[in-house]
C-alpha positions as CSV (number, residue, x, y, z in Angstrom):
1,X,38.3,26.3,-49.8
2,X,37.7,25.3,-46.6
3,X,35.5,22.5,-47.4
4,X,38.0,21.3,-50.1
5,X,40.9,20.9,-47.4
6,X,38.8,19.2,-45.2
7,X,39.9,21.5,-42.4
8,X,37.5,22.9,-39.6
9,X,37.6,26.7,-39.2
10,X,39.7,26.8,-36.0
11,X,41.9,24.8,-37.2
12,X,42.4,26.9,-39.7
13,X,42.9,30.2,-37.6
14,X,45.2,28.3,-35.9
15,X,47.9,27.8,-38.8
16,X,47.0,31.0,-40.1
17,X,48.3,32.7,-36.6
18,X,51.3,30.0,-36.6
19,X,52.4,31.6,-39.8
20,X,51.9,35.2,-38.4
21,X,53.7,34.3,-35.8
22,X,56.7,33.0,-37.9
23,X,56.8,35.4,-40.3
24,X,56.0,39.0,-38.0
25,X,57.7,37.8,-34.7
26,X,60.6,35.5,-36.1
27,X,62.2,38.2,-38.9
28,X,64.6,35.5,-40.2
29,X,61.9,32.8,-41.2
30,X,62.3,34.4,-45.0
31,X,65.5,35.1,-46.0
32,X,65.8,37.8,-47.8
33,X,67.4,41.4,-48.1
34,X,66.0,44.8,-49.4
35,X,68.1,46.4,-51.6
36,X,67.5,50.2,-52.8
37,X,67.9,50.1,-56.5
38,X,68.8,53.7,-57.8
39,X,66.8,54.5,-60.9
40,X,68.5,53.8,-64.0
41,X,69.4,57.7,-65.1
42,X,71.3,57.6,-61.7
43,X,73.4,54.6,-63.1
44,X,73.4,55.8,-66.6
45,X,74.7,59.3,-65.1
46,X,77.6,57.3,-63.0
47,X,78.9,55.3,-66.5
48,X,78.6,58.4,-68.3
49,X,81.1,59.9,-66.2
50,X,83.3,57.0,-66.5
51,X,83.3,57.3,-70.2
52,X,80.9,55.0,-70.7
53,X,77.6,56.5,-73.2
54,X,74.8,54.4,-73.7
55,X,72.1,55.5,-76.5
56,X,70.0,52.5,-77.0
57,X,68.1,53.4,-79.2
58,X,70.4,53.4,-82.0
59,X,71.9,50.5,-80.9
60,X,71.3,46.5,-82.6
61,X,73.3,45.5,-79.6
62,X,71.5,42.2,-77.9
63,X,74.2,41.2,-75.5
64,X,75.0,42.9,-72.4
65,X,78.1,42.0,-70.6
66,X,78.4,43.3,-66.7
67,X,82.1,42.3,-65.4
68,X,83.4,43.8,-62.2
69,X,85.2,46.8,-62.5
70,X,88.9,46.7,-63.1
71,X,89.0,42.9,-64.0
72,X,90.8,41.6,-67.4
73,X,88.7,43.4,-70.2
74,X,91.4,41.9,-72.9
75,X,90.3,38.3,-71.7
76,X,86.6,39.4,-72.2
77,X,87.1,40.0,-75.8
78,X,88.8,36.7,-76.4
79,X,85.5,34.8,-74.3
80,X,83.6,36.9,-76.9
81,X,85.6,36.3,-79.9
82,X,85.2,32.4,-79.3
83,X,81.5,33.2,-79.1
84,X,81.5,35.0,-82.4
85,X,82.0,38.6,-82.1
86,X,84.5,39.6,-83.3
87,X,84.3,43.3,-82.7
88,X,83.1,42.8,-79.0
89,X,83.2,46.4,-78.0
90,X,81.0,47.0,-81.4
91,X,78.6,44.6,-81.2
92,X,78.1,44.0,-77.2
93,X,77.4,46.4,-74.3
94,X,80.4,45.7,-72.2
95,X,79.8,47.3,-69.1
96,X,82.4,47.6,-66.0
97,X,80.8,47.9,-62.7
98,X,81.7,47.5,-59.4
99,X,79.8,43.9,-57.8
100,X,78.9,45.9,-54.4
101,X,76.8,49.0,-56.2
102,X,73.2,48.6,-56.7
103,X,72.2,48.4,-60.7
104,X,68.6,47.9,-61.4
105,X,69.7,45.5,-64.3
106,X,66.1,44.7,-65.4
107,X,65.7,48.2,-65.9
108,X,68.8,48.5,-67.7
109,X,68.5,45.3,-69.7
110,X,64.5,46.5,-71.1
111,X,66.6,50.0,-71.8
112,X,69.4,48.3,-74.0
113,X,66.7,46.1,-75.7
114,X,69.2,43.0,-74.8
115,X,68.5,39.2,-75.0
116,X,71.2,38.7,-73.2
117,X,72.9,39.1,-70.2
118,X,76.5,37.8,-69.2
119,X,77.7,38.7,-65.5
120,X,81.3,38.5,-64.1
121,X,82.1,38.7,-60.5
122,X,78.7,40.4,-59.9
123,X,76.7,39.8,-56.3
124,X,72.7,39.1,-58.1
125,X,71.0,40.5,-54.8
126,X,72.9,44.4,-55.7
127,X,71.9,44.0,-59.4
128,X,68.2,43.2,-58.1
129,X,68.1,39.7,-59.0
130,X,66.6,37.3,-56.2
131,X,67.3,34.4,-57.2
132,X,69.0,31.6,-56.8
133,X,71.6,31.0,-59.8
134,X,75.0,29.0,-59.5
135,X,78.0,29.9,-61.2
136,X,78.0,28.7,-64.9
137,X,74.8,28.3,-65.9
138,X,72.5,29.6,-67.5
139,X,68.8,30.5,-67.4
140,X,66.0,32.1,-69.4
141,X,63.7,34.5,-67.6
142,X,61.3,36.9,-69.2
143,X,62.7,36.2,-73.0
144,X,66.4,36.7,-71.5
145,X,69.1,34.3,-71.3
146,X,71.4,35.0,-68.3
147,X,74.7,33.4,-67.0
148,X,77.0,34.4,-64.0
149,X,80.2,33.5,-63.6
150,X,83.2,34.2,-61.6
151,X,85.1,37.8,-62.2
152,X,87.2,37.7,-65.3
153,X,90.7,37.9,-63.2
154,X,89.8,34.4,-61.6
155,X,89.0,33.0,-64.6
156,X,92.1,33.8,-66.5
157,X,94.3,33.2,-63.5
158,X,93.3,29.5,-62.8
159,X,93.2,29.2,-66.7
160,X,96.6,30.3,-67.2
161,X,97.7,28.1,-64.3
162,X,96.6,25.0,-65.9
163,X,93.4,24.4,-64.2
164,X,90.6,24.4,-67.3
165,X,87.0,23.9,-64.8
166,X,86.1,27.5,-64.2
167,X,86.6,28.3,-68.3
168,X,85.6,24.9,-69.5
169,X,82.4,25.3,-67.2
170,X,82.4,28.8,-68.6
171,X,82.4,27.7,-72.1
172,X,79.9,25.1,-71.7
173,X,77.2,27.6,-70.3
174,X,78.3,30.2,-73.5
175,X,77.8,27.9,-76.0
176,X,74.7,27.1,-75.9
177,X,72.6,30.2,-75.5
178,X,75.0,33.0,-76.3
179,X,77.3,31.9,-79.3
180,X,76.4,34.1,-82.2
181,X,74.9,32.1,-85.4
C-alpha cells in the first residue's frame, strides 16, 4: 500500500501520529455522543405499563409510527388515513414515546417485523440512529424506509394557522414510500 501511495515510510508514521494525535488528544475532532440503549424487554416492559402490548408475532403490521408522547394522536390518524389506512390503530404500530428516552429502535423495528418507520418529534441520537437525516425526508436503510418529521402538535398548529410547508413537506415525504397500495 505504501508503494501504491507513493509515500515514504516516515512520512507515513508521521500522518499516522497526526491523526492520533487528533483523534486521542483533541476529543472533539469526531463528533459524536454515546448513548446507552436499554434492551428492548426494558422498553417493551415501560409501554406495557402504559397500556401499550406489543406481540409481534401475530401481528401483519409493517408500519411503525414513533410520535412524542402526549402530542395530537387524532391528527395522526388523519396523516394515516390520507396514506391509506383506514383503521390506523389496526393496521400500524402507533407508538407514544417520550423524544429524550433512549429506544433501541433497530431492535424494536427487526422485533415488529416493520418496513417502515415514521418518527414525530423524536431526537435520532436517543433512538440510536447516527445519522444525519433532515426533517421531511425520507430514506431507505437496511430494507426500511424511514422519515422524521416535526412532533404532531407543530404540525397541526402551523396547519391550522394557515401555513401548509411543515404538512405539505410532510405529505410529500409520505407519499412516496409509505402510502398503502
Amino acid at each position: 500500500m505504501l508503494l501504491l501511495l507513493g509515500l515514504l515510510p516516515q512520512t507515513y508514521e508521521y500522518i499516522i501520529n497526526k491523526l492520533y494525535i487528533c483523534c486521542v488528544e483533541t476529543p472533539d475532532f469526531i463528533d459524536f455522543k454515546v448513548i446507552d440503549l436499554p434492551e428492548l424487554g426494558e422498553s417493551l416492559k415501560y409501554l406495557a405499563k402504559r397500556g401499550i402490548e406489543i406481540e409481534a408475532s401475530t401481528s401483519s403490521k409493517q408500519l411503525l409510527v414513533l410520535y412524542k408522547e402526549g402530542s395530537g394522536e387524532g391528527f395522526l390518524h388523519d396523516i394515516l388515513k390520507a396514506c391509506g389506512y383506514a383503521e390506523p390503530s389496526e393496521e400500524a404500530w402507533l407508538i407514544p414515546w417520550p423524544a429524550e428516552q433512549a429506544l433501541d429502535l433497530t431492535a424494536m423495528v427487526r422485533h415488529l417485523a416493520c418496513d417502515k418507520v415514521m418518527l414525530f418529534g423524536q431526537q435520532l441520537p436517543n433512538l440510536g440512529l447516527h445519522l444525519n437525516l433532515g426533517h421531511y425526508s425520507s430514506v431507505k436503510i437496511s430494507d426500511v424506509w424511514y422519515v422524521k418529521a416535526d412532533d404532531l402538535d407543530t404540525i397541526r398548529d402551523e396547519k391550522n394557522a394557515g401555513k401548509t410547508q411543515k404538512a405539505a413537506a410532510l405529505w410529500q415525504a409520505l407519499k412516496t414510500h409509505f402510502k398503502r397500495e
